[in-house]
N, C-alpha and C positions, 0 to 999 in steps of 0.2 A: 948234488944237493937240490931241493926242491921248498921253496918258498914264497909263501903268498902275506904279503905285507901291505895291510890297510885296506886291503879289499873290499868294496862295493859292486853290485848291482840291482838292478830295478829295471823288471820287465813287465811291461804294461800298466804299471803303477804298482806291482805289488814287491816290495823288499825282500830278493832270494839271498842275498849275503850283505852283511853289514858289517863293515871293516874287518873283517876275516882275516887273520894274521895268522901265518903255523910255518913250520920249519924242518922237514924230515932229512936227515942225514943218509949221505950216500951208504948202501950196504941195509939200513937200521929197514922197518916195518912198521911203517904206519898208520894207526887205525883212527877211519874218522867213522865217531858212533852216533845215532840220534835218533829220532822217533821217524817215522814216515812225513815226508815235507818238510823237513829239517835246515834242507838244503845239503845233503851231504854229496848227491850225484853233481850236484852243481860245480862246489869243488874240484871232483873228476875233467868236467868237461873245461874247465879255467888251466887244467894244468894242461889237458891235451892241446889247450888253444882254437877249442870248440867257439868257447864263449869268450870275448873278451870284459875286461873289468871297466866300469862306470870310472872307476876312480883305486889307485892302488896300482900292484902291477905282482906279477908273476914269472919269477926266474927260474931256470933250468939251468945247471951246473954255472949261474954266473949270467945268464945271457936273460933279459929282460925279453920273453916271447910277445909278449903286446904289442912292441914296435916291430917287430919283422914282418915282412911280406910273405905271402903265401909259399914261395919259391925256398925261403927260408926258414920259414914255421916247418916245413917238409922236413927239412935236413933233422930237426930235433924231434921232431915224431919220428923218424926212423930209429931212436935212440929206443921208442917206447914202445908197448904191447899193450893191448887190454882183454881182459879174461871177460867175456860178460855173463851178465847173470843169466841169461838163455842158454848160453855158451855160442849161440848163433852159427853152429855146424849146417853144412848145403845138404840135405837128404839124399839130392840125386851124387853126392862121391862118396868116394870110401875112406876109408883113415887117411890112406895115404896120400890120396890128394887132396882131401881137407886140412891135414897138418903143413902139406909142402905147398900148397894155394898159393903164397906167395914168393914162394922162390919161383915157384914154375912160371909165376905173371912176368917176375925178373928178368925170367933166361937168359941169367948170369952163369947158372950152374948145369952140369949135363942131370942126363935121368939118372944116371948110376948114382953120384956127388948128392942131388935131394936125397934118393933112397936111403943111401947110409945118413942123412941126415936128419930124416925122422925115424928111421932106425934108434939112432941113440937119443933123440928127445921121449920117444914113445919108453925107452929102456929105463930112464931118468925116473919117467912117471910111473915108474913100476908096469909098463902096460905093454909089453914087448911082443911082436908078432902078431898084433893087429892089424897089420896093416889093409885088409881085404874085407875088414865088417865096416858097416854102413851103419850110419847113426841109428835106424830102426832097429839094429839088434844088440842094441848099448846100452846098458843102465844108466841110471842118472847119473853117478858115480864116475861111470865110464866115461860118457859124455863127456862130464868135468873137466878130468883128468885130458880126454883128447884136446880139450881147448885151453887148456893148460900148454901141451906140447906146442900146438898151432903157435902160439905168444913165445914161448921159447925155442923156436928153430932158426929164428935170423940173431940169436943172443942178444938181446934190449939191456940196456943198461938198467931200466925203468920200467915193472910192469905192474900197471892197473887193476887190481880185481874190484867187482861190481857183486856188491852181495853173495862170495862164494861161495856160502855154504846151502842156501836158500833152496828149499825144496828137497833136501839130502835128509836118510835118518841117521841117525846120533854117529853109528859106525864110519859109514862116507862120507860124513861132514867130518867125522874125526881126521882123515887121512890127507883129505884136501888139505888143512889147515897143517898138518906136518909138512905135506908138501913145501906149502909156501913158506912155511920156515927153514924146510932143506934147501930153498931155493940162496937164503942167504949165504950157504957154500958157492954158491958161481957170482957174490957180491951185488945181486942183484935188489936194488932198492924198490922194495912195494907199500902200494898204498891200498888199501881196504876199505872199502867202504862195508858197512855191516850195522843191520839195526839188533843184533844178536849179541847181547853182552859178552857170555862168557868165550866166544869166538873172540873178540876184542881184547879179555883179560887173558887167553892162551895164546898170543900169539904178538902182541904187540908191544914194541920196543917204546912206543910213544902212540897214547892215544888223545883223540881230541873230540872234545863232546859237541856238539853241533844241538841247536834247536832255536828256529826260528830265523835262521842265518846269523845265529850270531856263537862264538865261541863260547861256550861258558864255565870250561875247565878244561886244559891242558898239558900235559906229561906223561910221567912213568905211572903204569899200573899202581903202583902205589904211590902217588901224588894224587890221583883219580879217587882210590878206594880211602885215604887219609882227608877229601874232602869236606866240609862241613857246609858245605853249601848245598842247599834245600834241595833243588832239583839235580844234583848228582846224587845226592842220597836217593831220592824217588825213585830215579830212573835205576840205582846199581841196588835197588832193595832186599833183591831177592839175595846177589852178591852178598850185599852186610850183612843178611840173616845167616847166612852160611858160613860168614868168617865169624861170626859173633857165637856161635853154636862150636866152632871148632876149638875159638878157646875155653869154649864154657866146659867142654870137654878133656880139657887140658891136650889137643893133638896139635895145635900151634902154640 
């Protein structure tokens, strides 16, 4: 479980989160949605234990990571992965050592033991017997997808995506976001960052509106779309004109 209660901070005078409070359950998918400068990346990096909070504090399955030392923050980021929105692949490797990158730093595991082990992450992601193309000869889709497997090959309990669909068309964006929801067959709990509505209402178990660091609605897709507050209307506009049309149509 992952929980941020009463959250503050203020860097360089200017207010990135303001008592931020949210609560995603182990397994669920949570979407935090909001305009550009919202503060939703900020979120991200409070839970990796990037940033720490002015005031508040940030738990990880129970364990308050604010107070831990470096040596111990470690131990709990090993729990986690982050998908980034680059996907941040090395040019000069190929799939196979971009996805196995960090076992091979490990050398915990022989070569054979990584092989089959991006073998069956690359399988996962639908992307099987790549292992010898190089990010130059990848779609963006692909790309995704490989940094996708990279996040899943030490099994996270916990994985990050950062804008995942950003830059994909409608089809790629489609498949990523199945992805991440196939992913809660291996129980693995994710948080989304996304300034793309309907990405948020297709996917998310609990979403949480952000703007201007501060929460300004939080729940199920529909506690969100059942809002009556000004700026959740604004923002999901285009949403209400769509659900408003489907029953004017009588199909909901």
């Amino acid at each position: 479980m992952i929980r941020l209660e009463n959250v503050s901070l203020n860097l360089d005078g200017k207010q990135i989160l303001d008592n931020v409070s949210l609560q995603i359950n182990k397994g669920d998918i949570g979407v935090v949605i909001g305009p550009s400068g919202a503060g939703k990346s900020s979120i991200l990096k409070m839970i990796l234990g990037l940033w720490k909070p002015d005031s508040g504090c940030v738990t990880i399955d129970g364990i308050d990571i604010c107070k831990l030392k470096e040596k111990d923050l470690l131990k709990i980021r090993r729990k986690m992965a982050i998908v980034f929105q680059g996907n941040a692949l090395f040019d000069s490797l190929n799939v196979l050592e971009n996805v196995g990158y960090f076992l091979y730093e490990q050398n915990e595991l022989s070569k054979k033991e990584i092989e089959e082990k991006v073998a069956e992450v690359l399988k996962f992601v639908n992307m099987p017997g790549i292992e010898k193309l190089y990010p130059e000869q990848l779609s963006g889709g692909m790309k995704k997808r490989v940094a996708i497997a990279r996040a899943l090959v030490f099994d996270p309990e916990i994985i990050l995506y950062d804008e995942p669909s950003a830059g994909l068309d409608p089809i790629n964006a489609k498949s990523i976001l199945d992805l991440i929801k196939k992913l809660k067959s291996k129980c693995a709990t994710s948080v989304v960052v996304t300034h793309i509505m309907n990405d948020a209402i297709s996917i998310g178990d609990q979403l949480t509106l952000v703007n201007d660091g501060v929460i300004v609605e939080n729940g199920s897709v529909h506690d969100i779309l059942s809002s009556n507050k000004k700026f959740v209307k604004d923002f999901f506009y285009e949403v209400f004109q769509d659900a408003e049309l489907l029953k004017k149509e009588h199909l909901v």
